[in-house]
N, C-alpha and C positions, 0 to 999 in steps of 0.2 A: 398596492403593488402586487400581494400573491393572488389578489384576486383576476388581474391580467396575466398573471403567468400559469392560473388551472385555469380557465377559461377565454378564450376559446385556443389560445397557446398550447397548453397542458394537450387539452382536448385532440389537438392537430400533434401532436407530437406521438398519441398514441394511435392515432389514425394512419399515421404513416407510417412507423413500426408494423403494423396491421399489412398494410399496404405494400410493403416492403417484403414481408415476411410470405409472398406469393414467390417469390425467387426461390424457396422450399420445395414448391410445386412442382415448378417446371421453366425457364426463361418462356417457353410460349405463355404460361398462365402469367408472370409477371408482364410480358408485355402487354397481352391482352386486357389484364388488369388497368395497367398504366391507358391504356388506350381509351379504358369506361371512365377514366374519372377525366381524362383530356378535353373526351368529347361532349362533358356535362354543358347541359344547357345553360348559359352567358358564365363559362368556366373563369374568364379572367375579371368580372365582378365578385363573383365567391372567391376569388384567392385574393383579393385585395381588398376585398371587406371581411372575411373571416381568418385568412392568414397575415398579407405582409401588412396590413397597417396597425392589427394588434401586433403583430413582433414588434414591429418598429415602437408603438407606443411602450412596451412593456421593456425594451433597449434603453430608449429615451429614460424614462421613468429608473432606470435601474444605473444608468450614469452617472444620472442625476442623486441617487442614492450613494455611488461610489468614492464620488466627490466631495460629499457631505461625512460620508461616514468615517471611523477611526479605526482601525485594526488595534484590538489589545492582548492578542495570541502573545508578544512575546513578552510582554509584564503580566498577563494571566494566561498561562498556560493551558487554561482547559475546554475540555472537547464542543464546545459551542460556539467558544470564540475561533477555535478553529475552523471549525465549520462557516462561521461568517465571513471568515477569509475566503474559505474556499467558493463557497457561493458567490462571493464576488468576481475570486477572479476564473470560476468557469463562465461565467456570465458574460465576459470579455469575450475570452475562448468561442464561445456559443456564439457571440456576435460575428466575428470573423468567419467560424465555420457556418453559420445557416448563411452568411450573404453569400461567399463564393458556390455553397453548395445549389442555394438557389438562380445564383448566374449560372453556374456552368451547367444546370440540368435543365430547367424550367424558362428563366428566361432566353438563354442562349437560343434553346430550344423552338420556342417562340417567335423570335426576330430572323432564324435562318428559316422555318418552315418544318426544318427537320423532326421526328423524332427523336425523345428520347427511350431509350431499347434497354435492356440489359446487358447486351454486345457494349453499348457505350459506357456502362459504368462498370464492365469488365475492360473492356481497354484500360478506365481511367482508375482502375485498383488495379492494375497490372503495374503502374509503374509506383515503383516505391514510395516517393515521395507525397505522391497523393493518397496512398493506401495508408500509411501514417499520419498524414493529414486525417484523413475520415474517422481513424480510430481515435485519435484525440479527441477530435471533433464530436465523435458520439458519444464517446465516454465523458467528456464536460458537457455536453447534452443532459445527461442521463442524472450525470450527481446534480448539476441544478436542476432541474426539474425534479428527485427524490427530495432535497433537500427543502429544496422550497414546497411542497407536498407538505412536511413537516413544519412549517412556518406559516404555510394556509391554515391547519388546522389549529395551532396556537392562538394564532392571530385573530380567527375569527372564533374562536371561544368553544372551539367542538372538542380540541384535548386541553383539559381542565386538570391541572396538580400534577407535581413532581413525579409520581411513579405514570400515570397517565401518558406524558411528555416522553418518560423512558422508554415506555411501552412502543410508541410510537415513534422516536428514532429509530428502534433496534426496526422497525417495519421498513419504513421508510428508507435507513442504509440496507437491508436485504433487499426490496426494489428497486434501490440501483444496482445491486449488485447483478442480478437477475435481468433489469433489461439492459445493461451493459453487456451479460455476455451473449443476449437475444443479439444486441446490436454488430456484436463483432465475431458472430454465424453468420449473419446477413453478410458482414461483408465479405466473410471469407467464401461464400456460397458463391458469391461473385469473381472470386479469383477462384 
């Protein structure tokens, strides 16, 4: 499972943060941006082979874990079992937000002809509801994806022993913290 969620998930997450983070620039360099990765050569084979069918796989997979698994945060209180709450249910979170974010940007986008511009995802943080939406949505982005960072590296044997592991929370929770607040400049860059 963390192995679909750093690769090629992870990977794409921090591509678009990247990608994203051209709104910095300028809306012409954001669009213009947006326009080179559009116009990629068979663009809707590389995003349904390198994005939406790893998300979906790693969604699938991760429901599937939700369903199976036990929360025991509130007969053991501590900070790991917390954290597996929480990773579960930004993983929820994240599911909800990347589908509508990727209907209403990418595919919408797609099936009308239209671009989409920075004008459009200013209109569409302009109105409250969805500007709240997005900030939710990136910030449970950002802690599952930090968090599970730290559950790859357990998992697959690269942080090894108790201070190790600590070591690497305290990285890992400053990585979200970090590109949570990258995430919600972006969106205010936009409004």
């Amino acid at each position: 499972m963390s192995i679909t969620g750093m690769l090629p998930v992870g990977a794409f997450l921090l591509q678009h943060l990247f990608s994203n983070s051209y709104i910095f620039n300028s809306t012409k360099a954001f669009n213009e941006h947006s326009e080179f990765l559009t116009s990629l050569p068979m663009v809707v084979l590389l995003e349904l082979g390198m994005i939406y069918f790893p998300i979906l796989l790693h969604a699938v997979l991760g429901i599937a874990i939700i369903y199976k698994g036990e929360n025991n945060f509130v007969s053991y209180g501590k900070f790991r079992n917390w954290l597996f709450f929480f990773q579960r249910l930004t993983g929820l979170l994240a599911i909800v937000f990347i589908a509508t974010h990727s209907y209403t940007t990418r595919i919408s986008s797609f099936l009308s002809g239209k671009e989409m511009t920075a004008a459009t995802m200013t209109h569409t943080l302009k109105q409250p509801f969805w500007f709240w939406f997005y900030l939710v949505g990136v910030v449970s982005v950002c802690f599952h994806f930090s968090n599970g960072l730290w559950n790859f590296l357990v998992t697959w044997g690269i942080t090894v022993g108790k201070k190790a592991q600590q070591v690497t929370s305290a990285l890992t929770m400053g990585l979200f913290v970090v590109m949570s607040l990258w995430t919600i400049m972006i969106l205010l860059k936009f409004v």
